[in-house]
Structure formats: structure tokens, C-alpha cells
C-alpha positions in Angstrom: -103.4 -17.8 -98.3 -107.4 -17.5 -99.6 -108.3 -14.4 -97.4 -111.8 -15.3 -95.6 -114.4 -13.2 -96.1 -115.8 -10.7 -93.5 -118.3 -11.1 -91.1 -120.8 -8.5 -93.0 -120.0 -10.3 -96.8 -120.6 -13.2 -95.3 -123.9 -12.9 -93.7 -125.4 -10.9 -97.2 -123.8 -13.6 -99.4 -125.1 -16.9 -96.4 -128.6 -15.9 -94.9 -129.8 -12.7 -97.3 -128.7 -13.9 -100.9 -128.9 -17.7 -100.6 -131.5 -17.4 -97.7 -130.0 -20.0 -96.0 -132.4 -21.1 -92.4 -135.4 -18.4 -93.1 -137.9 -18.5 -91.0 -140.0 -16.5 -93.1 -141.2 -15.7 -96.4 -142.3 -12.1 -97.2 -143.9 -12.2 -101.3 -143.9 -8.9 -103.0 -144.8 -7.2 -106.7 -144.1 -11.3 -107.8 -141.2 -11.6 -106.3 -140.4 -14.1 -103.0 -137.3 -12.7 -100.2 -136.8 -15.7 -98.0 -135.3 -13.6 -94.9 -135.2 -13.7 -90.9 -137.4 -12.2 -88.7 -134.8 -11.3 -86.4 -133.5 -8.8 -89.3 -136.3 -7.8 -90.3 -137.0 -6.3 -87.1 -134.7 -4.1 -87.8 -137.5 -2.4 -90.3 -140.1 -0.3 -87.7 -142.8 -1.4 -90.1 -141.8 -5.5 -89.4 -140.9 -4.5 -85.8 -144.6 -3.7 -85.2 -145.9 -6.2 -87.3 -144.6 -9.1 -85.0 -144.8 -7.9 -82.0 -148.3 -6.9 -81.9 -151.5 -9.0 -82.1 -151.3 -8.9 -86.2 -152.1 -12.6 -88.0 -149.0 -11.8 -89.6 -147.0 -12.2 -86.2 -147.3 -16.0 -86.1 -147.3 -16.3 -90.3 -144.0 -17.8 -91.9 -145.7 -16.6 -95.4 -146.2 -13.1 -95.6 -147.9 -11.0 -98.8 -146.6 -7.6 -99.0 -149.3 -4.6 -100.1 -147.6 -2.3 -102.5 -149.2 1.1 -102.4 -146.9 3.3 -103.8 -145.7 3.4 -107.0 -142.5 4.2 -107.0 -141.6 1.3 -105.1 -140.6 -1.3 -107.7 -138.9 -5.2 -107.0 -135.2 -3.5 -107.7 -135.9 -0.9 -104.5 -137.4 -3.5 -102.4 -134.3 -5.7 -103.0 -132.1 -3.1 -101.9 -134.3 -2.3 -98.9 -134.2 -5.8 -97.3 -130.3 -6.5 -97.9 -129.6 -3.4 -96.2 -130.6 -5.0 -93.5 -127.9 -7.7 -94.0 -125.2 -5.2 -94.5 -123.3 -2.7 -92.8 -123.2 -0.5 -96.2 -125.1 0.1 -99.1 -124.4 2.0 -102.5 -127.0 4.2 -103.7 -127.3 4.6 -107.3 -128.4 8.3 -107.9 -130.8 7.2 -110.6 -132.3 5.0 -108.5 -132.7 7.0 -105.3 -136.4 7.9 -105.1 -137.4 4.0 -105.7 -135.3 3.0 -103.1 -136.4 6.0 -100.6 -140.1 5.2 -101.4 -139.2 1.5 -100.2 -137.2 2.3 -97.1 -140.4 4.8 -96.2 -142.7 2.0 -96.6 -140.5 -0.2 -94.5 -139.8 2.5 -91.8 -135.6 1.9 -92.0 -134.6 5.4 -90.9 -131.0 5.1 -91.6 -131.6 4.1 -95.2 -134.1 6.8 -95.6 -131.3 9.3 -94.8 -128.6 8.3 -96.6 -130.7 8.4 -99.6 -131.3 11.6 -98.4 -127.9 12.5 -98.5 -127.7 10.8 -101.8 -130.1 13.2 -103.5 -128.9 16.6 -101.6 -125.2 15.7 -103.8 -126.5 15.0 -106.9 -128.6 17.6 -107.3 -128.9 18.4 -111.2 -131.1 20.2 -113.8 -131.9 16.8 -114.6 -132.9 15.6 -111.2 -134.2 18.4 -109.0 -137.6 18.3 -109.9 -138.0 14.9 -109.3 -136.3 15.2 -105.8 -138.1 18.2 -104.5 -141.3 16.3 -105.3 -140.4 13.4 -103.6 -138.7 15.0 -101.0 -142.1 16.3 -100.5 -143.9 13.3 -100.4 -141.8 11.3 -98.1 -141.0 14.3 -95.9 -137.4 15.4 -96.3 -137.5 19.2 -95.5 -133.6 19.4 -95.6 -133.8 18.2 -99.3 -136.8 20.1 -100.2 -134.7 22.8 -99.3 -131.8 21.8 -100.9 -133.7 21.5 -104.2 -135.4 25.0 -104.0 -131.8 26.3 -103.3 -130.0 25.0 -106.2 -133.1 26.3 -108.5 -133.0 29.9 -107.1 -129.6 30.3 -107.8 -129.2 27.9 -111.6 -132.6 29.0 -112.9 -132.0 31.6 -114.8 -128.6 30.1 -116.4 -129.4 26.9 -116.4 -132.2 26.5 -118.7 -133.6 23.7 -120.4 -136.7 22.6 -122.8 -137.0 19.2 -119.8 -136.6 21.5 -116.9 -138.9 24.3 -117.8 -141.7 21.1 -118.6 -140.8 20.0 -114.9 -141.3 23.3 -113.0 -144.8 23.5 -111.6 -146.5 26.3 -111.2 -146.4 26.2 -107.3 -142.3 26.1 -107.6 -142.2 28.4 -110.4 -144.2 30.8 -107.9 -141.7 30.0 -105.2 -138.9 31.0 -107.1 -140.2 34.6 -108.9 -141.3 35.6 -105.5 -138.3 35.5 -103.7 -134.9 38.4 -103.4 -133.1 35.3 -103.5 -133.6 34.6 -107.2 -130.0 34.7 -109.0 -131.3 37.0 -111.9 -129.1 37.6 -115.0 -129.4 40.2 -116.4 -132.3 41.9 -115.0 -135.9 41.9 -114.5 -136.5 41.8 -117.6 -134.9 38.0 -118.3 -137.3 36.7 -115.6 -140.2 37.9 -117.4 -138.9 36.3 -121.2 -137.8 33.1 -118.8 -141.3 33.0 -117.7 -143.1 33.0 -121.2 -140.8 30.2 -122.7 -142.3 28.3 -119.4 -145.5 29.3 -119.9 -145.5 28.0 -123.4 -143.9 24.9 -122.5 -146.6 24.3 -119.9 -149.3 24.8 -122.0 -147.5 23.0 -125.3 -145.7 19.8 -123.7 -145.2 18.1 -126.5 -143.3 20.4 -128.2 -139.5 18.9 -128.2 -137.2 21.4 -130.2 -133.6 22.9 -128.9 -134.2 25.6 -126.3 -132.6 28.1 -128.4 -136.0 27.9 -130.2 -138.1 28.1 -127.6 -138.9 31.6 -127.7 -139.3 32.1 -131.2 -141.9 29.6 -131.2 -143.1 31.0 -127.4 -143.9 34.5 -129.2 -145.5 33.2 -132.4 -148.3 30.9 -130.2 -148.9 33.4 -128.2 -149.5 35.7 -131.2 -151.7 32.7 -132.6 -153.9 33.3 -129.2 -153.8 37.0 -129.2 -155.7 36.8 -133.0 -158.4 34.7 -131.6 -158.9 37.1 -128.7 -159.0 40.1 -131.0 -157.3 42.2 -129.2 -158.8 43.0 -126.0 -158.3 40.5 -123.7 -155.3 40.1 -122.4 -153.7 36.1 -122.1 -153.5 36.0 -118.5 -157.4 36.8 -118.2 -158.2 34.0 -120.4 -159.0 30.5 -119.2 -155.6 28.8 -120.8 -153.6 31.6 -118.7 -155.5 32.7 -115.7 -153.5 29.3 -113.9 -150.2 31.0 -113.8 -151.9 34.7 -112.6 -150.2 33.9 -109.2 -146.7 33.3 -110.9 -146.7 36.7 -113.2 -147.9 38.7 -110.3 -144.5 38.2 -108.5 -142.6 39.9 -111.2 -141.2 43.2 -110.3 -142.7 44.8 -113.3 -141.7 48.0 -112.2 -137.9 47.4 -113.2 -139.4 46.1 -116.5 -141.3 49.1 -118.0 -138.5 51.4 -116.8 -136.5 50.7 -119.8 -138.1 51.1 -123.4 -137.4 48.3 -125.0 -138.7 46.4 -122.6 -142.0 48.1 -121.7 -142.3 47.8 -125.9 -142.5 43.9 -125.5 -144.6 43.6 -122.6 -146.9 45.5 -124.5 -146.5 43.8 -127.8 -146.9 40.3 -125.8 -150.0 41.0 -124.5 -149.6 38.5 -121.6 -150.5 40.7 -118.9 -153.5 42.4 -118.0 -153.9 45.7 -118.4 -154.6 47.0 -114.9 -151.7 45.5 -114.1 -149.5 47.9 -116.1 -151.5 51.1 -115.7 -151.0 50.4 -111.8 -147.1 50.1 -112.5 -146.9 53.1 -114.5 -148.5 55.4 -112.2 -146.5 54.0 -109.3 -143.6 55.0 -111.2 -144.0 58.1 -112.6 -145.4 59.1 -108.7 -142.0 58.0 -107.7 -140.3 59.6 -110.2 -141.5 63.2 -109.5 -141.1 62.8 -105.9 -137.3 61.9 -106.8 -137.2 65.0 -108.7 -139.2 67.2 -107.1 -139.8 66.5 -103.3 -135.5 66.3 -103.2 -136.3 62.6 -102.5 -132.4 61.2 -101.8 -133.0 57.9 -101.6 -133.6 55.3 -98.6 -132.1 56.4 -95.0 -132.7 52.9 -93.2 -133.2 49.5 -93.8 -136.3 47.7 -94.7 -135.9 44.1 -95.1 -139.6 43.6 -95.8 -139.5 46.2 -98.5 -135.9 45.2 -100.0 -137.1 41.5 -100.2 -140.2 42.4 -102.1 -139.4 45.7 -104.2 -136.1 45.6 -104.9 -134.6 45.3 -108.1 -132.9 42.1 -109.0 -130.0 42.0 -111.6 -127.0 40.4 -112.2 -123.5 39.4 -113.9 -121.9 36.4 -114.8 -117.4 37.3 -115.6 -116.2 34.5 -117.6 -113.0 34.7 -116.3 -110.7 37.3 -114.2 -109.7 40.7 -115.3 -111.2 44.2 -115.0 -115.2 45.0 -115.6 -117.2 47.5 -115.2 -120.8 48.0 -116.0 -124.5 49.4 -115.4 -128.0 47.5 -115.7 -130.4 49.1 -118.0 -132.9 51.1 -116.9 -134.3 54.4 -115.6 -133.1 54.3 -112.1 -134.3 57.6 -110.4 -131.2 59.6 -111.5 -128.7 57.3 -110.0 -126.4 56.2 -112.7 -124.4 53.8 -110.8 -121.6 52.0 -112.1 -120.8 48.4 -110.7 -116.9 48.2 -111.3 -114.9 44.3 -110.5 -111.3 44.8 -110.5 -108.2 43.4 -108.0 -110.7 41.8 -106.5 -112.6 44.7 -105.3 -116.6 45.2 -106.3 -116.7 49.2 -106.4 -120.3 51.2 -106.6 -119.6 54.8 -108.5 -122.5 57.2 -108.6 -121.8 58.6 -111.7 -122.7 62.2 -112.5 -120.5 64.1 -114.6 -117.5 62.3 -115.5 -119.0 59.6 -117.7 -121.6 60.2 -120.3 -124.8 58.5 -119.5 -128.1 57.6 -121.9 -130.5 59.1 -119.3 -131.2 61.7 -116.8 -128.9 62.0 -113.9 -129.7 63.8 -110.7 -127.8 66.6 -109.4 -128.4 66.6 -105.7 -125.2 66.0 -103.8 -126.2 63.0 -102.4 -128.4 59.9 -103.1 -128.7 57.0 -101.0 -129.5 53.4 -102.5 -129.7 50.3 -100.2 -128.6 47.1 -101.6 -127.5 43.6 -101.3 -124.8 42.1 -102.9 -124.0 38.7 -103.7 -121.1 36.7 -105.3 -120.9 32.8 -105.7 -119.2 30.4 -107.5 -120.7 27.3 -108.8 -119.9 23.9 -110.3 -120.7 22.0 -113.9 -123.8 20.7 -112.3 -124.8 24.3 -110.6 -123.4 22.9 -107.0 -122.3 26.2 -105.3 -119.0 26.3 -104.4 -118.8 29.0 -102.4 -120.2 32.8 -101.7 -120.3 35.9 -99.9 -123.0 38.1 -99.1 -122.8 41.7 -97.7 -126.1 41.5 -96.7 -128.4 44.8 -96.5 -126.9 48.0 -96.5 -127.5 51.7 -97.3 -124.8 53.5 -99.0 -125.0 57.4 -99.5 -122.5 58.9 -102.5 -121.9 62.2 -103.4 -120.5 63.2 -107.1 -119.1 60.9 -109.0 -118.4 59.3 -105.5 -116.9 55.5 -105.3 -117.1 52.8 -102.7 -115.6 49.8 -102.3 -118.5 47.3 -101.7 -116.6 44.1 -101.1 -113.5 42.8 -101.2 -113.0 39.2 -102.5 -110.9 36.7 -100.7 -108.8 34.2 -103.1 -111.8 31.1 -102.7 -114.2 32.8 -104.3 -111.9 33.5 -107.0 -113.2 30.4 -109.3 -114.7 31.9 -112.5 -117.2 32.2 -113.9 -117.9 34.0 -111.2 -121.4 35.1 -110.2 -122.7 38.3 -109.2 -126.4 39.3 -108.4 -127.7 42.7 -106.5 -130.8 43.8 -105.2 -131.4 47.3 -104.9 -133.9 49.9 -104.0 -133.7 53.5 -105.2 -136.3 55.5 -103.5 -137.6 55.6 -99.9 -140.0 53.1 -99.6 -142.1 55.3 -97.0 -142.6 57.2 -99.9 -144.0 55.0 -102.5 -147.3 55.6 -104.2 -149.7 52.9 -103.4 -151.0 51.1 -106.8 
């Protein structure tokens, strides 16, 4: 038997597609929709539009105004057969076309399945583009989304189109917050931040991102020529836009390990005062460690954490036994992060393990910290995490503690790890 079509194919194919007894014509971007007013109703902006006072309420030809740009024939065709249909497929590439049309035409279920369209396929390749229009057309929860998937794929998911994307309001959103996933360290934010910078201010530059830094160093060396010397890149006009993004680095993890400091010094990027404000907080800090028997924090501060912690990170490739330390003068405290039977381990190391820098001898230190694991997918979708959230931990000697245990769903490598931590007691910092 021929199987007869349903109700809902029936109706798209009849009265939307062959526009079979319209009662109205509504003319658009050269194109002509010959549709049914008691659909179109449907649409809040039609809705009003006959049932007011509007010429257009006794009109059987009606010329649509297109304001917006993104709106194109294509969206506009999808818009008004929605409201033939019980379902529609979204195409991901087309997604912001068709949510500028269903905007324009007020259809609040298409507006949030499109919605939900974008919050799944966010990619390097689309986020950008979503958190702006999620902007524009006023979808917070994928605004949100957007900002979430870049604070924890920015720093490994780098890209010559992405970094061209990023605007200097999101980039400043990003560096400022404890949620950043950093890998390695501080350090990697500020090198992640001068391939940006370079790309912001050179846009037509189009080589593979493995050369971006290379060529990042040498422009920048160009500009430091023509200043002579003496004025630093962020206090001249091509740099003094992205002053608010540099200021949320946490330079104080960054000039507390040579090699680093050498670079930032080299580069020239930042000003001056700056630095000399950094180095002074530091060495304050230091001699209060080592002299004022300064243990470490005794209580949480989320305002502090959030803002002055240091942020660091590791990516394991696959499963097995770790264990490691970040770089860095950190007060005395060698701590070593350990991942093994799926236990994350903190060990204040003192004497058992040799160590390239100063430890402290005072039988215990404090540190407060957060620690953060998560899994992601190909596209940089999280899987799944675990947080411990703020803590304070106080070791003795060579002390170790386990820190978290992980259950067996958060065992999908590569797994991520990211920690913020805070060495001193923040009562006790030296203002800059």
C-alpha cells in the first residue's frame, strides 16, 4: 500500500511550499513567500502586525524591511516554514542567520532551539561568532556557554583564526578570571597574549601558528628600534588598547622564575612601573616569609584566591604515575603535585628530594588552593570534572596529602589538571 503522508508533511509540502489558497503575500530581500495569515500569527512580530491599527493589517501584499544583516533569503525561508512544521533541522553553519530571522520575526521556540543548536556545537571555529551574536540577540545561557568553553580550551586550543577573533573585551574576560585553565603557568598566558597581540595588530598575517611567535617577537623588536629604547609598547599608541588586558596577568608568578623575568624584560611590552611595583611586592613578601616566620595562609579568602593566586596546570596524555612541580620561586614551599591510582597527592618537600631553590625549614607551611580536574572532547566539549574547591592545607616535613581522589568517569585521558594557589597570607601582602 502507498503509505499517506502525515498531517505535518502534508501541510509544508500543500499550503507552505506550493502556497496553495494564500491569503497573503509577504516580499523580502527579492524574494516572494505566498503564506497564510493564520500561520503567520504564529510569529509575535505578524501577530501584532494584524491585529492592530497597522495598513499592513488589511494588505494581502506585504514588503518586508530587512534591517539586520545577517538575515539572508536562506534564514528567512527557514523562519516562515517553521511555522508549517512541527520540526526543523538546524544546520550549525547556518545558525546565526536563521536566529537573526527568528529574532526579527519574534518565533520564541525557534529562537531557542537555535540556541540550543549553538550551546552543542561549540568549536574553536565557532565560538566567537556565537558569543557575539549570542550578545546581540540576547542569549545569556549561550553567552555563557561560549565564555565557558574559552576559559577552559584557550590555552590548548590555539589557533592563527581564533586568536584574530578574540576581542579585546573577551580576551580581558578570560586573563582576569581563577577560572582560566592555564597550562603550564603564568608564564604561557603572558607568551599566549603576545602572539594575540601581534595578530591583532597584523591581521593579515596568515602563516601556521607554530610561527606565530617567532614572527610575534621579531615585530615587536621592529617597534622597540623605532622607540629607542625607552618607551615601553604598551605606552605607545599601537599598544595602549590592550593596557586593560596585560594588567590582568599575575605578573607576580612570572618574574619569580628567571627565565621568565629575562623575557619580559627583553620584550619590552610592559611598562616599567609595572614591574618595579611587582618586584618590590615580592621581595616584601619574600622577607616576611623568611623573616616574620610568615607560614602561610590560615583561612580562606575567596576574593584574594580569585585575584592573586597562581594559576598552573597539567595536561597527562594517558594513565600511569606522574609527579611534578611548576617552576618558580614559591616562598620556600617546594611542593610536589604527584597523580597515581587515581589519587592527586600534595608533598611539601624539604629534605628528601633535591630541589633547585630555597626551601624553608619551619615545620609547617600552609598553602590554600583549588584544584581542578576535567576531561574534554575533540572539539574542547567538557566531559566531565571535579573540583575541590578552596581549601587550606598545612604540611609539616616532607609531609603528603591526598588532595582528591578520582572516580572511574573522570578517568578519560588526556586528562586535565589546573590549580590555583596562594602561598603567603594575604593580610600580609605589601601594597604596590
Amino acid at each position: 500500500r502507498k503509505k499517506l503522508k502525515s498531517t505535518s508533511k502534508y501541510i509544508y509540502q500543500t499550503l507552505f511550499l506550493n502556497g496553495e489558497n494564500s491569503d497573503i503575500k509577504i516580499c523580502a530581500l527579492g524574494e516572494e513567500w505566498n503564506l497564510h495569515k493564520i500561520y503567520l500569527c504564529q510569529s509575535g512580530y505578524f501577530s501584532s502586525m494584524f491585529s492592530g491599527s497597522w495598513k499592513e493589517s488589511s494588505m494581502n501584499v506585504i514588503e518586508l524591511e530587512i534591517p539586520d544583516q545577517n538575515i539572508d533569503v536562506e534564514a528567512l525561508q527557514v523562519a516562515f516554514g517553521s511555522l508549517y512544521r512541527d520540526d526543523v533541522l538546524i544546520n550549525p553553519s547556518r545558525v546565526v542567520a536563521l536566529l537573526a530571522a527568528a529574532c526579527m520575526l519574534q518565533l520564541d521556540g525557534l529562537i531557542q532551539q537555535c540556541g540550543e543548536t549553538m550551546k552543542e556545537t561549540i568549536t574553536a571555529q565557532t565560538v566567537c561568532g556565537y558569543y557575539n551574536s549570542a550578545g546581540t540577540y540576547g542569549l545569556d545561557s549561550v553567552k555563557k556557554k561560549c565564555l565557558e568553553w574559552l576559559l577552559n580550551n584557550l590555552m590548548t586550543h590555539q589557533s592563527v583564526g581564533l586568536f584574530k577573533e578574540l576581542s579585546i573585551n573577551l580576551m580581558k574576560q578570560l586573563i582576569s578570571s581563577s577560572n582560566l585553565f592555564v597550562l603550564q603557568v603564568e608564564m604561557d598566558v603572558y607568551t599566549a597574549l603576545k602572539k594575540w597581540m601581534f595578530l591583532q595588530l597584523v591581521p593579515s598575517w596568515n602563516g601556521s601558528f607554530k610561527q606565530v611567535l617567532s614572527e610575534a617577537d621579531a615585530w615587536f623588536a621592529e617597534r622597540r628600534r623605532e622607540f629607542g629604547g625607552d618607551v615601553a609598547f604598551l605606552e605607545s599608541a599601537q599598544g595602549s588598547a590592550f593596557v586593560p588586558v596585560f594588567a590582568h596577568l599575575r605578573l607576580q608568578y612570572i618574574i619569580s622564575d628567571l627565565a621568565s623575568a629575562r623575557i619580559v624584560e627583553r620584550d619590552a611590552l610592559l611598562p616599567s612601573e609595572w614591574l618595579s611595583s611587582v618586584y618590590k611586592q615580592q621581595w616584601f613578601a619574600m622577607l616576611r616569609a623568611e623573616q616574620d616566620n610568615d607560614i602561610g595562609p590560615q583561612e580562606i579568602n575567596k576574593e584574594e584566591l580569585e585575584g592573586n593566586s597562581m594559576r598552573c596546570g597539567r595536561k597527562l596524555a594517558k594513565d600511569g604515575d606522574y609527579c611534578w612541580r611548576w617552576t618558580g620561586f614559591n616562598f620556600g614551599l617546594d611542593l610536589l603535585v604527584t597523580y597515581t591510582n587515581r589519587y592527586i597527592i600534595f608533598k611539601r618537600n624539604t629534605l628528601n628530594q633535591p630541589c633547585s631553590g630555597s626551601v624553608s625549614l619551619q615545620p609547617r607551611r600552609s598553602i590554600a588552593f583549588r584544584l581542578r580536574l576535567a576531561s574534554f572532547d575533540c572539539s574542547g566539549k567538557m566531559i566531565c570534572s571535579r573540583t575541590t574547591g578552596y581549601q587550606i592545607l598545612t604540611l609539616e616535613k616532607d609531609q603528603e596529602q591526598i588532595v582528591m581522589n578520582l572516580d572511574s568517569r573522570l578517568l578519560t585521558f588526556p586528562l586535565y589538571i589546573c590549580c590555583n594557589f596562594l602561598y603567603t597570607s594575604p593580610e600580609k601582602r605589601a601594597d604596590s
